[in-house]
C-alpha positions as CSV (number, residue, x, y, z in Angstrom):
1,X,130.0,-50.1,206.3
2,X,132.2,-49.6,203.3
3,X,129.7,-48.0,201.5
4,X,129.5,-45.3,204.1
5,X,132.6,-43.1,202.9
6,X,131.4,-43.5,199.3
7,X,128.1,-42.1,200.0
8,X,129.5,-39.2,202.5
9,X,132.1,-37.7,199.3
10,X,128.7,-38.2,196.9
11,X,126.4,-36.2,199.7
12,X,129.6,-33.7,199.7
13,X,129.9,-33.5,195.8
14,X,126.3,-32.9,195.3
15,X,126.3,-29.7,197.8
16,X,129.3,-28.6,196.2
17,X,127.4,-28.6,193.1
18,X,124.2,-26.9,194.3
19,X,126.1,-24.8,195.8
20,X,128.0,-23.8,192.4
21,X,125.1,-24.6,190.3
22,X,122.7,-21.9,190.8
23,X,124.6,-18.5,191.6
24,X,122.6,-16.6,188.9
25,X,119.8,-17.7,190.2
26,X,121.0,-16.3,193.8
27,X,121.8,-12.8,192.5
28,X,118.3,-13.1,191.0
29,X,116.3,-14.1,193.9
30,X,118.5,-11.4,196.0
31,X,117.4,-8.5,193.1
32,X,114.2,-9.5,193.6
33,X,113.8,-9.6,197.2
34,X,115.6,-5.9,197.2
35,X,112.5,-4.6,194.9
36,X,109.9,-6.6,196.8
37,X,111.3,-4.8,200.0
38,X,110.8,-1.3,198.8
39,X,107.0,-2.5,198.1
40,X,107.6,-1.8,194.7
41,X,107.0,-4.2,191.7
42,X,108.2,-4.2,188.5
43,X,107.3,-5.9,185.2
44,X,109.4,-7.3,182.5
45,X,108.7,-4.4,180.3
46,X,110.2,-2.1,182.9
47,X,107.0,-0.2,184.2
48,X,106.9,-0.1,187.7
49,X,103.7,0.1,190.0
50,X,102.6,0.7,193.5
51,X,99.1,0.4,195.1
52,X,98.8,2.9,197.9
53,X,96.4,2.9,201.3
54,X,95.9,6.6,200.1
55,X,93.0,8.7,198.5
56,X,93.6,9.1,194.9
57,X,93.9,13.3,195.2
58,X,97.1,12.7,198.0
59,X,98.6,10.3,195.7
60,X,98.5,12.9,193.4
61,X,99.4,16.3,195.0
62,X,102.1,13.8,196.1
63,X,103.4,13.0,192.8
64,X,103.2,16.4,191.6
65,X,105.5,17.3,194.2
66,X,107.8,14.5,193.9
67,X,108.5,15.5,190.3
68,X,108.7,19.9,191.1
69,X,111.7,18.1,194.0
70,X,112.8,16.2,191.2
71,X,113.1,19.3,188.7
72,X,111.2,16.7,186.4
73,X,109.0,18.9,184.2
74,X,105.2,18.1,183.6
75,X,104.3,18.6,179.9
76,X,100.3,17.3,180.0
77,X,97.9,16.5,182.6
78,X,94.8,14.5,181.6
79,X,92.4,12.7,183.6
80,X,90.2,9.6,181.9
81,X,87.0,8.6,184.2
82,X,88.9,7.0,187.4
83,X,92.7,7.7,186.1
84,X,94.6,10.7,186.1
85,X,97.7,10.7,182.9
86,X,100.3,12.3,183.8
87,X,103.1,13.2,181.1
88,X,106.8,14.5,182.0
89,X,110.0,14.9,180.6
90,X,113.8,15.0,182.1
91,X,116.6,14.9,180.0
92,X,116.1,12.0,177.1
93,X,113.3,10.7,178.9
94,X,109.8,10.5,178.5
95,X,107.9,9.7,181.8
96,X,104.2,8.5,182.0
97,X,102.5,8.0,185.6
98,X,99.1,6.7,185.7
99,X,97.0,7.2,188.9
100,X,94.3,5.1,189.6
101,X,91.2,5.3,192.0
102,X,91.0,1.7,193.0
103,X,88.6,2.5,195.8
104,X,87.7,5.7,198.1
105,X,91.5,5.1,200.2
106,X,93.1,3.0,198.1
107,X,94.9,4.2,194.9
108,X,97.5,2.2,192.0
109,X,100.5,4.1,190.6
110,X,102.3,3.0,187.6
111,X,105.3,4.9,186.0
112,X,107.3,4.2,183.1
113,X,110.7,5.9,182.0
114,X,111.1,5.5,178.2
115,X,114.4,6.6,176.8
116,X,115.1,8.2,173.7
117,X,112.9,5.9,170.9
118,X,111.0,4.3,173.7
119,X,112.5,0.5,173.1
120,X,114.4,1.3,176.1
121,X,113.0,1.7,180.0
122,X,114.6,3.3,182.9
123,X,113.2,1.8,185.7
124,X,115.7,3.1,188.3
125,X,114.2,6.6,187.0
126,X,110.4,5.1,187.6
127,X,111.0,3.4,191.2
128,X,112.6,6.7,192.3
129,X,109.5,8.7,191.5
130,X,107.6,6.0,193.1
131,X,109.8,6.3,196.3
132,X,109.4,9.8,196.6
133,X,106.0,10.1,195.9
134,X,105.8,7.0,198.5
135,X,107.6,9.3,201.0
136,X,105.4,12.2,200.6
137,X,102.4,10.7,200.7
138,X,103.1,9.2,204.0
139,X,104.2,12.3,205.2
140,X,101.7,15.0,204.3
């Protein structure tokens, strides 16, 4: 019965220290769960993609619009068998989109912001054309 002190302020010390431990790793985990809420991914390289229960031509009349509400102006349009490559420009950024037909209703967006040289990604930039385009789709 002596012991059982001893082992209650151990079991209380190592809480404490999981507890203390890992707090990057719960602003990470939070971060994450935030993105994965929205349904939107994103890679280390800061592109960002969405796959969308949509025909391919929605998605895209969608995005098109998202970026004329976003004042974001298109500089080339190209499609390549099932993609459609989209190129845009606002302020130092240079914007790609990619619009793929996965299947008849189902289509996968990716977007990446590059800034200035292109080392540099603006992925708030990409997941808000993704929202948009998210909303319009599922609106018109």
């Amino acid at each position: 019965m002596a012991n059982q002190p001893a082992r209650w302020m151990l079991l209380c010390g190592y809480a404490v220290a999981m507890g203390l431990l890992p707090g990057c790793a719960a602003v990470a985990v939070t971060a994450a769960g935030v993105g994965m809420a929205t349904g939107v991914s994103h890679t280390l390289g800061g592109i960002v993609y969405k796959t969308f229960s949509a025909p391919d031509t929605k998605v895209q009349r969608s995005t098109m619009t998202a970026l004329g509400n976003m004042q974001i102006k298109v500089v080339e349009r190209t499609r390549d068998g099932n993609k459609e490559l989209i190129k845009a420009r606002a302020a130092d950024r240079d914007i790609a989109i990619e619009i793929e037909k996965l299947t008849p209703n189902t289509t996968r967006m990716m977007v990446t912001a590059s800034i200035g040289s292109g080392f540099v990604r603006d992925s708030a930039t990409a997941t808000e054309i993704i929202l948009k385009t998210e909303r319009l789709v599922g609106t018109g």
